[in-house]
N, C-alpha and C positions, 0 to 999 in steps of 0.2 A: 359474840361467840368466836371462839378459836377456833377457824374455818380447819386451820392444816394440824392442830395438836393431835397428841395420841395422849393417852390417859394408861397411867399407869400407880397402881397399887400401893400405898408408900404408906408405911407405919401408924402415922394417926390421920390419912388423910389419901387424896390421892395429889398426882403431880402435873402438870400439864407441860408441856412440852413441845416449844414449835420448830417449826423447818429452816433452817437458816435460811437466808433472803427474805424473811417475810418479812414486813414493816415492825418493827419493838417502837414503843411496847404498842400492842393494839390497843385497841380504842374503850376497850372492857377491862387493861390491866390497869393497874397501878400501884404505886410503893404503899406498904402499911407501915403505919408509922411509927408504932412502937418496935416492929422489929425491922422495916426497910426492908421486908421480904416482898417482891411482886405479886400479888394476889389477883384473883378474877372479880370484880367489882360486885356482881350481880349471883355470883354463886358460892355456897355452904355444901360443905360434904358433913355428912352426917352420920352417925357412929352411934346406931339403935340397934338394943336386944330386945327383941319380944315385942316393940311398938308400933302400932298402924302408923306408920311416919307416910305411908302415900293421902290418908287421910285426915293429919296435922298439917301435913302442908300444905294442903289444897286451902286451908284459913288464910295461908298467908300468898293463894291463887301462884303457888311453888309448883315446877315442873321436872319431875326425877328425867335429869339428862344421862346418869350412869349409875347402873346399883352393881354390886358383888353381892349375890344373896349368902355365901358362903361366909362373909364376914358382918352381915344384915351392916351394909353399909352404900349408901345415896349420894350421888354426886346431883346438886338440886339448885336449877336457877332459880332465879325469883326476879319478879318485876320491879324490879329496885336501878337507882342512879346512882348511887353514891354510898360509900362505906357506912359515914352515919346510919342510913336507909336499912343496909342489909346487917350493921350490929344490931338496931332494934330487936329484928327478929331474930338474930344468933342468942343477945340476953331473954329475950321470951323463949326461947325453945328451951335455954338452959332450967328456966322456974320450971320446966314442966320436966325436967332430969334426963334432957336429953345433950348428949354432947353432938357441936359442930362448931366444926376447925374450918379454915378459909380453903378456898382452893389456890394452893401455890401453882407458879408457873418460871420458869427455869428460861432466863433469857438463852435465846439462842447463841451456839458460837459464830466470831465472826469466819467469814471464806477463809480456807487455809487453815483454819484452828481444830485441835483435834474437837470429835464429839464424845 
């Protein structure tokens, strides 16, 4: 978990965002590899109309960390270690015609650098 992020709203997805000084990348990020974007290992934000997504994702023992109900949108860990781990369930949730995108996360700037 990203102790110090703030979570904010961002087009297909949400964005994480941490406090400069904190250690990059934590222990939960890492580069995804087709696009080298930082991602949260362990979490899928989710982009559902009209689906009981609190009760799909309890299948895969998934925990809603953030929702927006105004855009029926889940910000959702999962007990997962590793990207292989948590695409499984990103390809399974897609057969069931549900979309989710990764949670990005925005390295900090260094001291001195604007934010």
């Amino acid at each position: 978990m990203i102790a110090s992020a703030m979570i904010l709203a961002v087009a297909s997805g949400f964005l994480c965002a941490q406090k400069t000084g904190d250690k990059w990348p934590p222990a939960n990020v890492v580069r995804e590899p087709a696009s080298g974007q930082w991602v949260v290992v362990n979490e899928l934000i989710i982009l559902a109309t009209g689906q009981d997504i609190p009760s799909i994702i309890e299948v895969y023992k998934g925990k809603i960390v953030q929702m927006i109900k105004e855009t029926d949108s889940y910000q959702v860990r999962f007990p997962v270690r590793n990207l292989d781990e948590l695409n499984r369930i990103k390809e399974d949730l897609a057969k069931r015609g549900i979309k989710a995108v990764y949670a990005i996360v925005m390295k900090p700037p260094r001291p001195g650098e604007p934010q």
